[in-house]
C-alpha positions as CSV (number, residue, x, y, z in Angstrom):
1,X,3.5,30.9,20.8
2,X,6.2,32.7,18.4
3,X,5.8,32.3,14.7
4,X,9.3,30.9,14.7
5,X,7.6,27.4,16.6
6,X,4.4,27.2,15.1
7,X,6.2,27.6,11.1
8,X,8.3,24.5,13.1
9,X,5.2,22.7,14.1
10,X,3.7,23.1,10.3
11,X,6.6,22.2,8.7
12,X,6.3,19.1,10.7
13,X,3.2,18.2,10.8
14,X,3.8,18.1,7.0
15,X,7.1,15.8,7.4
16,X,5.3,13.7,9.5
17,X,1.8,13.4,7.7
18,X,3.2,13.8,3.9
19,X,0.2,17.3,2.8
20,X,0.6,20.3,3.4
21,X,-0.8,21.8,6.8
22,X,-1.4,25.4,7.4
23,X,-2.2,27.2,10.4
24,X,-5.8,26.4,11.9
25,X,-7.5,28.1,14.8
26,X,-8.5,27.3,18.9
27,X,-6.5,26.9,21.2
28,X,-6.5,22.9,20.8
29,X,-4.3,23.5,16.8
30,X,-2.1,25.9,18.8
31,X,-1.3,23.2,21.3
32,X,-0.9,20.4,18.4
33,X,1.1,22.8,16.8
34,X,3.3,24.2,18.8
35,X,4.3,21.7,21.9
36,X,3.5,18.3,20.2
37,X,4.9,18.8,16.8
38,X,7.2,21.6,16.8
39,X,8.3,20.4,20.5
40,X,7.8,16.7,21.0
41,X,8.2,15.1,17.1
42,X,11.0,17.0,16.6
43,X,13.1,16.1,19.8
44,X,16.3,14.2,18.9
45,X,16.5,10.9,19.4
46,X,14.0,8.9,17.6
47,X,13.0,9.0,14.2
48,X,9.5,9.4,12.8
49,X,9.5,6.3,12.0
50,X,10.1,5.6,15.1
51,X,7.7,7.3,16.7
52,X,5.2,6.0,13.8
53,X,6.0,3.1,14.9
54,X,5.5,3.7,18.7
55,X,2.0,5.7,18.0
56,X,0.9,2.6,16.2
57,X,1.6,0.3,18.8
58,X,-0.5,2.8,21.6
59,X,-3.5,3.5,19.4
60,X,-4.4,-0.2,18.8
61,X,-3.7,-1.0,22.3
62,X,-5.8,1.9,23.1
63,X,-8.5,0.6,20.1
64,X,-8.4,3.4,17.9
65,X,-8.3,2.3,14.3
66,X,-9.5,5.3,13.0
67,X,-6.2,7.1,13.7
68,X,-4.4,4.6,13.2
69,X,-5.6,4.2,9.5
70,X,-4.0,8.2,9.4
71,X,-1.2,6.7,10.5
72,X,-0.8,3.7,8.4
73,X,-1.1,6.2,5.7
74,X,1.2,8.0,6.2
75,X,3.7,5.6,6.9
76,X,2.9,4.4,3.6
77,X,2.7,7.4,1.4
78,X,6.4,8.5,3.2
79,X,7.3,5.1,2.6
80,X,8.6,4.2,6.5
81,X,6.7,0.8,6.2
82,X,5.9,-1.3,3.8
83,X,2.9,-3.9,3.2
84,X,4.8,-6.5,5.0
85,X,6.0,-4.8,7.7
86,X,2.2,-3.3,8.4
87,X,1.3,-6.9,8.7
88,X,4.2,-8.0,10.4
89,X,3.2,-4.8,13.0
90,X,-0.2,-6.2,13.5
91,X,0.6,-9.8,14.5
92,X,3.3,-8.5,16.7
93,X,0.6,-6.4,18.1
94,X,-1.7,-9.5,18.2
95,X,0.5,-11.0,21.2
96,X,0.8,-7.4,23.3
97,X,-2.5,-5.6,22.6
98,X,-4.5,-8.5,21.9
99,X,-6.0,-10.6,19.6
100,X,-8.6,-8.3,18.9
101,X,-7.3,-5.6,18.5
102,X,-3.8,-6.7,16.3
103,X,-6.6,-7.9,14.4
104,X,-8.4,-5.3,14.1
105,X,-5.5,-3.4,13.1
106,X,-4.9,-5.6,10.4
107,X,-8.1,-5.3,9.0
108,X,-7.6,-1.4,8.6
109,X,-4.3,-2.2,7.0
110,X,-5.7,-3.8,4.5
111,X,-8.4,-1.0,4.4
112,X,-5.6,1.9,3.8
113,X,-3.5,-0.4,1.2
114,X,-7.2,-1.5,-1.0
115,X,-8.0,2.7,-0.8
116,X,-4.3,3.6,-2.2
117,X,-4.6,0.7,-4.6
118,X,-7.8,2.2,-6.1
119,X,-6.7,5.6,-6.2
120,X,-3.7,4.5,-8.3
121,X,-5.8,2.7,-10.8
């Protein structure tokens, strides 16, 4: 690791997730860090909304709506999706992942958008 990469991995993980991240410990932040943010979302080639939307997709097909709620948040809060386009994600999703789960994922979409509603009030 050279400080050069891991201030690159920081600076996007903050891009990417919209707070600030500083360096953590273990071997397992060094790896986040360094190879899949500094290294992987910062390749040329897609956007992060691209790859937001790409993540999205593989976490519900995989059933994991509690990082994809992280996700839908930030997508949100860096405003690469909209409402509509969340929803319009999860009945896509319906068809490939399955009704379940595009379901599922619509649920916590409504979840994330109720939570950022409140804290706006």
């Amino acid at each position: 690791m050279t400080d050069e990469r891991r201030q690159r991995g920081l600076q996007k993980m903050t891009e990417v997730y919209g707070w600030e991240f500083q360096d953590g410990p273990g071997e397992h932040f060094a790896v986040t860090a360094d190879h899949l943010f500094a290294d992987i979302w910062s390749r040329p080639g897609l956007s992060i909304r691209d790859r937001r939307l790409l993540l999205l997709g593989a976490l519900t097909a995989q059933g994991l709506f509690d990082i994809a709620e992280i996700q839908i948040g930030a997508a949100l809060h860096n405003e690469e999706l909209d409402e509509e386009q969340l929803r319009e994600i999860a009945l896509f999703l319906c068809h490939y992942a399955g009704w379940p789960a595009g379901t599922t994922l619509d649920g916590r979409i409504g979840k994330v958008l109720s939570q950022r509603k409140k804290k706006t009030q």
